[in-house]
C-alpha positions in Angstrom: 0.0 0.0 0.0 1.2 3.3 -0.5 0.9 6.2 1.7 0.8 9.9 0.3 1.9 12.3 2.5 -0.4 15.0 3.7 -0.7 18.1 1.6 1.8 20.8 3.2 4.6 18.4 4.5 7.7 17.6 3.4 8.3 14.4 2.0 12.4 12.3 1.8 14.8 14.6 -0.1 15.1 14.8 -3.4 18.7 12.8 -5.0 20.4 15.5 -6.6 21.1 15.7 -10.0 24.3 13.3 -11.1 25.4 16.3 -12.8 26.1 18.7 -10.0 29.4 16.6 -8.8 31.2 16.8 -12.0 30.2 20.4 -12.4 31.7 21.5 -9.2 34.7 20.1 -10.0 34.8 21.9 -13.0 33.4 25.2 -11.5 36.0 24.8 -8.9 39.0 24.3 -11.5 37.8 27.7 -13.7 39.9 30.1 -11.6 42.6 28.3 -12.7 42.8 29.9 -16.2 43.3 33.8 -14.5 47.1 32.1 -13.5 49.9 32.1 -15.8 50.5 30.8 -18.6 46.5 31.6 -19.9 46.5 34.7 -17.6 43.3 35.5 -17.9 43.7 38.2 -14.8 40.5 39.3 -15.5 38.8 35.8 -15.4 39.4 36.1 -11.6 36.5 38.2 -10.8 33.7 36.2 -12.0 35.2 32.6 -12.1 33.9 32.1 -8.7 30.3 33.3 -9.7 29.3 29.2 -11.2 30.6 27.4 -8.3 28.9 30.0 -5.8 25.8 29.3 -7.6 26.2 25.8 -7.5 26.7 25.4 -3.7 24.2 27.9 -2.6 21.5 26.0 -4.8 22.3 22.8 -2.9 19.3 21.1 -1.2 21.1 20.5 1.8 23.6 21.5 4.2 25.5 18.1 3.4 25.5 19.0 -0.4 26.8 22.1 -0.1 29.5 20.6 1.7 30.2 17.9 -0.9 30.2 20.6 -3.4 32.4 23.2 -1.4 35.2 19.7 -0.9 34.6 18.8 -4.8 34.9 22.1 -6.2 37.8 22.8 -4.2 40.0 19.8 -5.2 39.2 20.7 -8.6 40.8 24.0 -7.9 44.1 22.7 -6.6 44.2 20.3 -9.2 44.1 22.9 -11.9 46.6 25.2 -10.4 49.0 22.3 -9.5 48.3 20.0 -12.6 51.5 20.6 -13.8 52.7 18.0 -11.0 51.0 15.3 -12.2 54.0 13.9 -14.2 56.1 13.8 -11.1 53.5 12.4 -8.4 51.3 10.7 -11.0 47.9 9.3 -9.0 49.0 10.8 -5.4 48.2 14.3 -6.8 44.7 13.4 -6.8 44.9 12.0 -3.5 46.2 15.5 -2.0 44.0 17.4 -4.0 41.0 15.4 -2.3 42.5 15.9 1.0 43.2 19.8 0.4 40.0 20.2 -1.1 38.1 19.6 2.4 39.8 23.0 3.6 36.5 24.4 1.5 34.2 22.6 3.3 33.4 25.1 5.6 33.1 27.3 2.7 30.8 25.8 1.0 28.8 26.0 4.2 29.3 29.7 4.6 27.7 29.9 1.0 24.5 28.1 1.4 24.1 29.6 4.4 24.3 33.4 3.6 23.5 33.2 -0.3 21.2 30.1 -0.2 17.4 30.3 -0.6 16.2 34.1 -1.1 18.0 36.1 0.8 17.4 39.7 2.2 19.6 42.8 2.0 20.9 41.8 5.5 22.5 38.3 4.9 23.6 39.4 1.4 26.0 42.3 3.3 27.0 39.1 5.7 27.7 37.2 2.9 30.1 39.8 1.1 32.4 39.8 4.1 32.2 36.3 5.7 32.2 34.6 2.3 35.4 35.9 1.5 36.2 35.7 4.8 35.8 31.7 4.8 37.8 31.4 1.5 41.0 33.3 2.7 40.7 30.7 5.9 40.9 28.0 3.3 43.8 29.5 1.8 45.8 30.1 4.9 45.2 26.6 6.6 46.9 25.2 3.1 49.4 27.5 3.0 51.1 26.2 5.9 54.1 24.7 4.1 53.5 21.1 5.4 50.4 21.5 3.3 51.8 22.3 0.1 52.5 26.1 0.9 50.9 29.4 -0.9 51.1 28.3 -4.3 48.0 29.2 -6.6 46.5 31.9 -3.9 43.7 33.3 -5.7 44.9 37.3 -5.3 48.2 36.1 -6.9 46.7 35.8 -9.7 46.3 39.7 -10.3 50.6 39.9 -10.7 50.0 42.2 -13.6 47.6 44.7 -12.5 48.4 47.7 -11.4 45.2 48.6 -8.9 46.0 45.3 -7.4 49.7 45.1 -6.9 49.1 48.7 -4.9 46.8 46.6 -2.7 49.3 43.7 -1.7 52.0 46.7 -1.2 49.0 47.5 2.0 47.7 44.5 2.7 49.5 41.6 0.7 47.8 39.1 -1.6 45.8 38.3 0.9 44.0 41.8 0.8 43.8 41.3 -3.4 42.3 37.7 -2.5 39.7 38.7 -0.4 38.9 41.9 -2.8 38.2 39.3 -5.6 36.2 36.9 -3.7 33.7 39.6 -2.5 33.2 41.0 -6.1 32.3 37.0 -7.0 30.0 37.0 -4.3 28.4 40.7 -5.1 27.6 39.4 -8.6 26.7 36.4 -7.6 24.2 37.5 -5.3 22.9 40.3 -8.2 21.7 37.1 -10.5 20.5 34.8 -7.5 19.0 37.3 -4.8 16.2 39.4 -6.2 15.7 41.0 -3.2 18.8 42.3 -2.1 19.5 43.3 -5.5 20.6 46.7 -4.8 22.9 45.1 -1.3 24.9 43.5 -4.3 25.6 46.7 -6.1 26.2 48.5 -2.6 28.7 46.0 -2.4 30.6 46.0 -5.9 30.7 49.7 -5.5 32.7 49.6 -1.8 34.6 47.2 -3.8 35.7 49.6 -6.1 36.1 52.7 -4.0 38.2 50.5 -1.6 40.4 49.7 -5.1 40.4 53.0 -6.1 41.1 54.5 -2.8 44.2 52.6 -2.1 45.4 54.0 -5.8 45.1 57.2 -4.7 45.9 57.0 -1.3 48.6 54.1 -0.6 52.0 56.0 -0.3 54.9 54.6 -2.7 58.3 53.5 -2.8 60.9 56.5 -2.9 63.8 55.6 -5.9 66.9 55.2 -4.6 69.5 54.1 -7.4 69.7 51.5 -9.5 71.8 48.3 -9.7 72.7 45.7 -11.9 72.2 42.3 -12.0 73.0 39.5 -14.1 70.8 36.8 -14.4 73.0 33.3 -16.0 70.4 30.8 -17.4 72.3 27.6 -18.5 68.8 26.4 -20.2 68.0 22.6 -20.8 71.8 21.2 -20.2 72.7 17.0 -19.9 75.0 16.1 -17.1 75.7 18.3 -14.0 79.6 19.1 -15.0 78.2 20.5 -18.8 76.0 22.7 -17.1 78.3 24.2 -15.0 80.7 24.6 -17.9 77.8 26.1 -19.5 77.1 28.5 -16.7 81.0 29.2 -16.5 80.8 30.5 -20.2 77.5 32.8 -19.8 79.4 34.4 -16.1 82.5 35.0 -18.6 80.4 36.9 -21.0 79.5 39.1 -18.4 83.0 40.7 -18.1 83.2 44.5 -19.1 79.6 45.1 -18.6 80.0 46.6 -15.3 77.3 44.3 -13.5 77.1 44.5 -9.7 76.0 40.7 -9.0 75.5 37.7 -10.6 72.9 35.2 -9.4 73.0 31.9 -10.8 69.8 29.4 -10.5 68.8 26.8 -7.7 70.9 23.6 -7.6 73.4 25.7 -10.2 76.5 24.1 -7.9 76.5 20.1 -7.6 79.6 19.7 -5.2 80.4 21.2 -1.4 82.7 23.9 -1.9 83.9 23.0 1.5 85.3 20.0 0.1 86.3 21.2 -3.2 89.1 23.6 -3.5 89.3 23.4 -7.7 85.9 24.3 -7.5 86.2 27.3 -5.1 89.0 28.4 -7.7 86.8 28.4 -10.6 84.0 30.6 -9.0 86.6 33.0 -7.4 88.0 33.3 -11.0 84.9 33.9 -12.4 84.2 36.6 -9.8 87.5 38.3 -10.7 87.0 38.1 -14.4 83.5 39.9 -14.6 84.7 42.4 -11.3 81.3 41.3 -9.4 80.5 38.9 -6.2 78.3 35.8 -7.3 75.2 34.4 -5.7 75.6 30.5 -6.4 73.0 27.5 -5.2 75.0 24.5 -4.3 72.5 21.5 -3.9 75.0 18.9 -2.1 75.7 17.0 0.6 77.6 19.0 3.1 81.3 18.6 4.4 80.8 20.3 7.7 77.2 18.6 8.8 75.6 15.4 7.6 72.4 15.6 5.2 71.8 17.5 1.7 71.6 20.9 1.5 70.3 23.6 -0.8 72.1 27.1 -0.3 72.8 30.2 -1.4 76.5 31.2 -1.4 77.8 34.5 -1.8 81.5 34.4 -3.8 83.7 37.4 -4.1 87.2 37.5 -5.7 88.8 35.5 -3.0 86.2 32.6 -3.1 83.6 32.0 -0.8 82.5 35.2 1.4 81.3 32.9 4.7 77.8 34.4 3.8 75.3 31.2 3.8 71.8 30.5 3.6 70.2 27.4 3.7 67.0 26.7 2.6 64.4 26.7 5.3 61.2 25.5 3.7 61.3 22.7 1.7 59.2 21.5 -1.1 56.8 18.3 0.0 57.8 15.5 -1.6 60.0 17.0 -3.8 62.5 18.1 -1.5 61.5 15.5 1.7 58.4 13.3 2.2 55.8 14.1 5.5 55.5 11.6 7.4 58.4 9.3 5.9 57.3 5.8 7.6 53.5 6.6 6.7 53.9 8.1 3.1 57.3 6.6 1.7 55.2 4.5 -0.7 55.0 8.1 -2.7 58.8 7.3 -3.9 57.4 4.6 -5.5 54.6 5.8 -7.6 56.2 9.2 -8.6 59.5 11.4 -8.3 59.6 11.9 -4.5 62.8 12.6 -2.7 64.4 9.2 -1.8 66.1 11.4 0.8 65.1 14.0 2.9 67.3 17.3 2.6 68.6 19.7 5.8 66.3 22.8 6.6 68.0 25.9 7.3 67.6 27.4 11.1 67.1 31.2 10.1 66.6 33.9 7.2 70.1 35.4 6.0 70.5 38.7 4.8 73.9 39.1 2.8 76.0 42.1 1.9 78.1 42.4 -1.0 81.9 42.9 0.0 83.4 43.9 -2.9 82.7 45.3 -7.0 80.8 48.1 -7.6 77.9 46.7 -5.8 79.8 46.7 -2.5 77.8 47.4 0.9 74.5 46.1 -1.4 72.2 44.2 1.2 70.8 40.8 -1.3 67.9 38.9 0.6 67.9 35.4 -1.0 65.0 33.2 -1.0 65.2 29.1 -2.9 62.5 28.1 -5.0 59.0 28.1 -3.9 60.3 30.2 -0.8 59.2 33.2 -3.3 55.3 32.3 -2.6 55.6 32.7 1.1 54.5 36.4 1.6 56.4 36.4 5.4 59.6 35.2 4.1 60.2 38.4 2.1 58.6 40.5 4.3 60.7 39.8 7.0 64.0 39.9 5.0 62.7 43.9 3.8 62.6 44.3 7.8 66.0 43.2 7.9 67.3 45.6 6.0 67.5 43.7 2.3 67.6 45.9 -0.4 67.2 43.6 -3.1 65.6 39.6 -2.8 67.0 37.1 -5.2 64.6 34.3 -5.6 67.0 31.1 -7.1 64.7 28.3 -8.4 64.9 25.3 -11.0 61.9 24.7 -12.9 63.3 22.4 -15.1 61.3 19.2 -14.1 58.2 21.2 -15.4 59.9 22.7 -18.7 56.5 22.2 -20.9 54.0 23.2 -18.4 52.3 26.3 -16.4 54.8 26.1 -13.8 57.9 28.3 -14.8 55.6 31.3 -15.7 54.0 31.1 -12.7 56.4 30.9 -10.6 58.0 34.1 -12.5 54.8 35.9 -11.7 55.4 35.5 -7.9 58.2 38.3 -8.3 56.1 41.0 -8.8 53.9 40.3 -6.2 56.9 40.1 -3.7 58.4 42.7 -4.7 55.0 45.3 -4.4 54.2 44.0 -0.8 57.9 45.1 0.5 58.9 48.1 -1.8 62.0 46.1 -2.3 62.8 45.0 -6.2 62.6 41.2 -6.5 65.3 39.3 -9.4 64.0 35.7 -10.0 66.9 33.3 -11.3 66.1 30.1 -13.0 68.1 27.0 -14.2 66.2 26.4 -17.4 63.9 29.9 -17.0 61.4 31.6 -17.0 63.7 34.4 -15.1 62.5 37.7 -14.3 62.7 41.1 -12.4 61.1 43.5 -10.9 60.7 47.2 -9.5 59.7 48.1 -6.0 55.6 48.3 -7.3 55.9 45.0 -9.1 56.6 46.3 -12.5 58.5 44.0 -14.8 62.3 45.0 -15.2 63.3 44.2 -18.6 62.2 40.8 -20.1 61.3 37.6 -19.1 64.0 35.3 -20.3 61.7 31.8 -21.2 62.3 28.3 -21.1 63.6 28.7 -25.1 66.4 30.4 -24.1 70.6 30.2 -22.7 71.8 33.6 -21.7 72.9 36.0 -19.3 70.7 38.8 -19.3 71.4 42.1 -17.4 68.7 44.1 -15.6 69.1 47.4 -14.4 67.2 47.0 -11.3 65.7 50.3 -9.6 66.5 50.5 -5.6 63.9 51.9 -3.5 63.9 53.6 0.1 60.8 53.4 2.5 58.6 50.7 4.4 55.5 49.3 2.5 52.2 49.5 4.4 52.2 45.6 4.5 55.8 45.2 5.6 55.1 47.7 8.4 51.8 46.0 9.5 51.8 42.6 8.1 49.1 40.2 7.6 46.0 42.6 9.1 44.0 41.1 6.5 44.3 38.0 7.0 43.3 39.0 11.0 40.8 40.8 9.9 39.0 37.8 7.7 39.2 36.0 11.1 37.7 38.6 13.1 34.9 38.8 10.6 34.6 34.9 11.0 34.5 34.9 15.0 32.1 37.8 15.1 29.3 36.0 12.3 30.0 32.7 14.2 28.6 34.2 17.6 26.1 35.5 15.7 24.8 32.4 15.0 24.5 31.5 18.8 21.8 34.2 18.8 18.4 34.2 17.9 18.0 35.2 14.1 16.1 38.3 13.3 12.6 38.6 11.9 12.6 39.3 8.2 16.1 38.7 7.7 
């Protein structure tokens, strides 16, 4: 026999659609495209807008979870897909795992934009929804996560309005900026009434833009210095590239260059155990009349493990000025959790050994050329997307931050342009000019408010290019202040969830 429910009640949920899974994985990988190498900048401020939809349309709170985890593994898969060649099936597994961080998002969505929502929790929903994503971002930017690769607001690199905003707030403030103009228009095709809340909304978000233009201070010039950037390119066999880099250093000579910054991993061998080598680099320093910034990837002759570091060399060898890389690349550089995850060796490129971490930032100054008394920051690899790490090296008192990486693994792929991009964005949120030396490129420069010095010198090319870097003089908002953003998203978090504890408001 069947029973019909009562007019007026509510009968067992509805099964949603099959289609809503696959499309949140796809609406959650579309953001992907506003990163280098598409760079579609401008992408960024409605690729949100389908996934947003998506979740707040879910029939129940447990949907709009699923969709929120979904959408966001399809997002980190996207911006890391480039990896898949080296971890193979495990990048799936930590894109499922770092996709959860967007559970609580996808919450925060349904919540505030779900239904039909008034003009009050549509002005919630333009500060706590952004608010909930930047939480996402931050949790997986811890660098046992992964670290701060593929933050949304670092995908604005090349925009003017937005670099001004990370030189205030970081990329954390251009992150949150761009989440709350997806939300505005999301909420101007979903929430009929609150309508005219949604415009409210995209207009604070471009008077807070335009503000800062005209009212963040800049960077005062101070000089300019040059800097030679040696990119061996694609080279077979650790001695022929050094020969290789050797040449490009050599061609350097006469050109009145203040450093020269060779690429992560550029050095194979200890110097401490090789004096031939020493000799060589010393050489090359005297022949060009400028101190070298080399990246010797080896194991160490005064302490046991691998190291990656940057070493300063002046005319008489090695200065004693050392920095050791401090965070390391997951899996690439040492595997988490060895005994539990060592399988990943197997299955993909993972580090077969775990290499040294530094204990401490270094900040180097030149002792001799015409670039003497010049205070060089150095940062190795993916070091370059931590914001703090540069930060704190402009607080030191760097002048210039040299970002050494090898890209090489991911020649054909989104990663070396990428990576590039992270330069400007450094180099706006500390006033400080930012040189990023590659291997096998793409190497890059620039000015104190993130404009590009020069050319980029891609993955086609073997050279030693020369950039005349502009100095600057002063203390960015952001370097002064640091991550208030980031607090502030928080706040905005703690205050809506005691909200919650009270009773809601009629008419809401």
């Amino acid at each position: 026999m069947t029973v019909t429910p009562p007019a007026g009640t509510a009968g067992p949920p509805a099964a949603a659609p099959r289609w809503r899974a696959p499309a949140a994985v796809a609406a959650g990988a579309l953001p992907a495209l506003a990163f280098p190498e598409p760079a579609l900048w401008w992408l960024a401020y409605g690729a949100l807008v389908p996934w947003l939809l998506l979740v707040r349309s879910a029939g129940s709170a447990r949907r709009a979870a699923l969709e929120g985890w979904l959408g966001g593994a399809g997002f980190l898969l996207a911006v890391h897909h480039w990896l898949l060649p080296s971890l193979h099936i495990f990048i799936l597994v930590l894109a499922a795992l770092l996709g959860l961080l967007w559970v609580p998002w996808g919450l925060l969505v349904r919540r505030l934009l779900g239904g039909d929502p008034g003009p009050g929790r549509v002005a919630a929903a333009l500060v706590v929804v952004p608010a909930g994503w930047i939480l996402a971002e931050l949790v997986r930017s811890w660098e046992y996560l992964g670290g701060p690769w593929g933050l949304l607001g670092a995908s604005q690199w090349q925009v003017p309005a937005a670099l001004r905003l990370a030189s205030v707030g970081g990329v954390w403030l251009v992150g949150l900026l761009v989440v709350a103009v997806n939300t505005a228009l999301a909420a101007l095709v979903s929430a009929p009434r609150a309508r005219r809340a949604a415009a409210a909304g995209l207009l604070v978000c471009a008077a807070v833009a335009a503000g800062t233009w005209w009212w963040a201070p800049l960077p005062r010039t101070a000089g300019t210095v040059r800097v030679a950037v040696v990119q061996p390119g694609v080279v077979p066999g650790e001695a022929r590239r050094f020969d290789r880099e050797e040449a490009l250093t050599r061609g350097l000579a006469g050109r009145r260059v203040d450093l020269v910054v060779w690429g992560e991993s550029s050095v194979g061998t200890d110097l401490g155990r090789d004096a031939a080598l020493r000799d060589r680099l010393a050489a090359l320093s005297r022949t060009v009349g400028a101190d070298l910034l080399v990246n010797v990837d080896a194991r160490r002759s005064d302490r046991p493990g691998i190291f990656k570091s940057s070493v300063l060399i002046g005319p008489d060898g090695p200065t004693g000025d050392r920095y050791d890389k401090m965070r390391l690349v997951p899996f690439g550089e040492y595997v988490p959790a060895r005994s539990l995850l060592g399988w990943a060796t197997s299955v993909g490129r993972a580090a077969g050994e775990d290499r040294g971490r530094g204990a401490r930032q270094v900040v180097m100054r030149l002792p001799s050329g015409a670039g003497a008394g010049l205070r060089v920051g150095p940062l190795v690899c993916f070091e370059s997307a931590f914001p703090d790490m540069s930060r704190h090296l402009a607080r030191d008192g760097a002048q210039l931050i040299v970002a050494q990486s090898a890209t090489s693994t991911f020649q054909h792929s989104w990663a070396p342009e990428q990576h590039a991009s992270l330069a400007a964005l450094r180099a706006a949120e500390t006033w400080r000019p930012v040189v990023h030396a590659t291997l096998t490129g793409v190497s890059a420069a620039a000015d104190a408010r993130g404009r590009t010095v020069g050319r980029w010198v891609g993955t086609d090319r073997s050279a030693a290019v020369v950039y005349d870097v502009p100095l600057a003089e002063g203390t960015s908002p952001y370097a002064r202040f640091g991550d208030w953003a980031v607090y502030g998203a928080l706040a905005a978090l703690l205050l809506y969830s005691l909200s919650l504890m009270r009773p809601a408001s009629p008419g809401r």
